[in-house]
N, C-alpha and C positions, 0 to 999 in steps of 0.2 A: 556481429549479429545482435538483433534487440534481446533483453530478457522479455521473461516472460510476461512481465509487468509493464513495461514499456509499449511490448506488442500489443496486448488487449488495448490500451490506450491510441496506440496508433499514433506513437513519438519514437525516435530515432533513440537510439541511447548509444553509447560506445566505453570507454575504460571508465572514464569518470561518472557512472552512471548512480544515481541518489538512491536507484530502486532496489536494485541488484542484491545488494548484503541484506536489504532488509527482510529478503523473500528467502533467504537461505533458511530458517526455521520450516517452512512447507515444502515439504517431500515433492509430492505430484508437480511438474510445470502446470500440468491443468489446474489445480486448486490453488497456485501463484496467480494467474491470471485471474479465476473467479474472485480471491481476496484481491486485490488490485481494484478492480471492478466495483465489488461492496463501498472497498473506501474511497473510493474516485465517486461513487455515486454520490455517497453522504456531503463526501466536502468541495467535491469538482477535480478536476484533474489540476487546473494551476493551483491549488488552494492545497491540493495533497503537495503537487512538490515545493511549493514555497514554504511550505511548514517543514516538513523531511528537513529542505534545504536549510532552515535555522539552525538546525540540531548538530551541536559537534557529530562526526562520525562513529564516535565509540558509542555515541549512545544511539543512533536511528534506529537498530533494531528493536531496539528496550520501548520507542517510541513510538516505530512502526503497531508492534505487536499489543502497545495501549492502547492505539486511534481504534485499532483491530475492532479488541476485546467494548471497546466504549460503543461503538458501533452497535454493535451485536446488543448490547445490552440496551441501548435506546431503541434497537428496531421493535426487541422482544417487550418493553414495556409498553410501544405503541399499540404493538399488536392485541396486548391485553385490555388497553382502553376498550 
């Protein structure tokens, strides 16, 4: 079965999946999916996992949850323009 990140995206995933550990820090599968989402919009969906994909595995989530936070913060200074 896909994660929940995976699904919103509408890609298969299965044991070896990039998304999966990263989204273990968000409680709700609904707010996995909306983050998923956020940063698939900013960077694209190949552009999120080919990046994930560089990243030894001990650190994706350290990475995931920077792409996150770096997100959030260019949305919010856009919006202030």
């Amino acid at each position: 079965m896909s994660c929940n990140g995976c699904r919103v995206l509408r890609k298969g995933c299965g044991e070896g999946c990039v998304l999966r550990p990263c989204l273990q820090w968000i409680e709700s599968p609904e707010s996995q999916g909306y983050a998923t989402l956020f940063v698939a919009k900013f960077f694209g969906r190949a552009g999120l996992m080919e990046f994930i994909s560089g990243v030894p595995e001990t650190e994706r989530t350290g990475i995931y949850i920077y792409v996150y936070m770096y997100v959030c913060m260019y949305v919010c200074t856009n919006l202030q323009s």
